[in-house]
N, C-alpha and C positions, 0 to 999 in steps of 0.2 A: 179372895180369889182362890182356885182350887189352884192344885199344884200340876206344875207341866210335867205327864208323863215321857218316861222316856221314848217312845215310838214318835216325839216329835222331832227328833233330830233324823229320825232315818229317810225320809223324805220331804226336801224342799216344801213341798203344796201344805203339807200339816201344817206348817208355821200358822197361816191364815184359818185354823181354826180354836186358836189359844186365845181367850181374852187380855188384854194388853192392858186396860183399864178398867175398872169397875167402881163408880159412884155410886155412894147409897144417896136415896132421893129420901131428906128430912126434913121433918116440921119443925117448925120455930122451936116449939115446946122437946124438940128430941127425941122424936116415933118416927120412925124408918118406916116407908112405904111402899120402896120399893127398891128397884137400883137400876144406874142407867150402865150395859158393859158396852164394851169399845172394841172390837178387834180391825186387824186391816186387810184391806181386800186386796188382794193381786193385782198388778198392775204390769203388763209384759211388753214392752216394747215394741213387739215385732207383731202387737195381735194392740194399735193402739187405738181402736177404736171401741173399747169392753173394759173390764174389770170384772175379778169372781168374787164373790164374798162368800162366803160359810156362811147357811142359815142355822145348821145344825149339824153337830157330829156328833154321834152316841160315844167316842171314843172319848173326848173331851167336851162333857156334859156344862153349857154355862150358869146352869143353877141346880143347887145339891138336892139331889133325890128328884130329878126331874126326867121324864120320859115324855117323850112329846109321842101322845098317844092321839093327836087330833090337830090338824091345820087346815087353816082354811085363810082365802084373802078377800079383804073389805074394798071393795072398788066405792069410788067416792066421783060425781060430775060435778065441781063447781062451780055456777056459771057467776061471769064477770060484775061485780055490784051486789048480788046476791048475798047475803051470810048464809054459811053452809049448817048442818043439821048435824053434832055432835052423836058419834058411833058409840056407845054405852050406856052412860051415867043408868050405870046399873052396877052389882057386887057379885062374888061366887061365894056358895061355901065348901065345894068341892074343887073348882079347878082354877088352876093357877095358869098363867099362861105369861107371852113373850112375844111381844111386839117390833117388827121392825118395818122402816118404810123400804116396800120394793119399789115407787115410784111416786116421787113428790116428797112435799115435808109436811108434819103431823106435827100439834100441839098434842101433846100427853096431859091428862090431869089425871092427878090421885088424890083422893079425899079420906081423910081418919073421919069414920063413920060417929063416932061420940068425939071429940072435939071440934069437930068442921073442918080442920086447918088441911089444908090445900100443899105444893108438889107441883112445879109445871117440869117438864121436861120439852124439848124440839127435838123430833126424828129428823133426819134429813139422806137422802135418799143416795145424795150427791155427796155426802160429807168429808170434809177434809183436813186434816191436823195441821199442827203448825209447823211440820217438813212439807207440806204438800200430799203427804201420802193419805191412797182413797182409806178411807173409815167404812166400817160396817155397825152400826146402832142400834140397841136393842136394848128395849123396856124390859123388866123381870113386875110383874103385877099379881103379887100375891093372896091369895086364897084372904078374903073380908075384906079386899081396899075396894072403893068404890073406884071407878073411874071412866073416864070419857074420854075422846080422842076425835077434833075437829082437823079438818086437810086446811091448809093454808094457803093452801094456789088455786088461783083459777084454774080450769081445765080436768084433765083426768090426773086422777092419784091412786094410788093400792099402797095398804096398809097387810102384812103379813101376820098373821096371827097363828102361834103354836100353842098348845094347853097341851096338860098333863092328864086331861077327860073331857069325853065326849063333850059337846056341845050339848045341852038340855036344856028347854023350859022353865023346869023343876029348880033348877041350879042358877036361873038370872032375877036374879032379887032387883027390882026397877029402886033408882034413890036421885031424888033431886037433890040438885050440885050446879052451882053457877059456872059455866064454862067462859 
């Protein structure tokens, strides 16, 4: 984890944009894929039908040398009995990107492209520690991992998606991968 700058103390709100946790997501064999971080969202009393989460703050960057220079969000319709139609199972070689569920929960998959070996992670939209306190959840998927990402509910879901570069063509390498 990066280190808390000092301008986090000078305002209450910053707290909620400092990663609190951060998991590397590993293969059996010991190849990092990616990392699942954790920070927590606001939760105010007096306003108790909400919660804010931090998607992003350039002031407190949650992965090194990253600039999110592109987002965009994955809406997903699951209908009920259905199995839903996994978002990726493709690779980048330029852009790295960061996933969070703005609504619903996601199965995360990452795949080491020469050993096979797999990585699940669950976003969840609603997430919550073991004080009770709301969670904000966010995949870091680096630059060669393959991966996919299926919605796990019925109904509607949106998947958040930030990158470090454009979106292109050129840059989505298709790779089959068992979801």
């Amino acid at each position: 984890m990066s280190e808390v700058p000092t301008f986090i103390d000078a305002d209450p709100m910053n707290e909620f944009s400092v990663v609190t946790t951060e998991i590397p997501l590993v293969t059996l064999n010991g190849i990092e894929l990616g990392k699942l971080l954790v920070r927590t969202r606001r939760e105010n009393p007096e306003k108790p039908s909400r919660t804010l989460g931090v998607a992003w703050d350039s002031r407190m960057p949650m992965a090194e040398d990253f600039e999110v220079r592109y987002s965009y969000l994955v809406r997903f319709s699951k209908q009920p009995g259905v199995d839903a139609e996994p978002a990726g199972r493709h690779w980048h070689e330029e852009k790295n990107e960061l996933m969070s569920a703005a609504q619903g929960n996601f199965l995360v998959v990452l795949e080491d492209r020469e050993t096979k070996q797999q990585v699940t992670c669950t976003l969840h939209s609603d997430a919550r520690g073991d004080a009770g306190e709301a969670l904000e959840e966010t995949v870091v998927v680096p630059v060669g991992v393959a991966h996919a990402v299926l919605p796990l509910d019925d109904g509607d879901s949106t998947l958040l998606v930030m990158a470090d570069a454009p979106g292109t063509i050129e840059d989505e390498f298709p790779y089959e991968m068992s979801v």
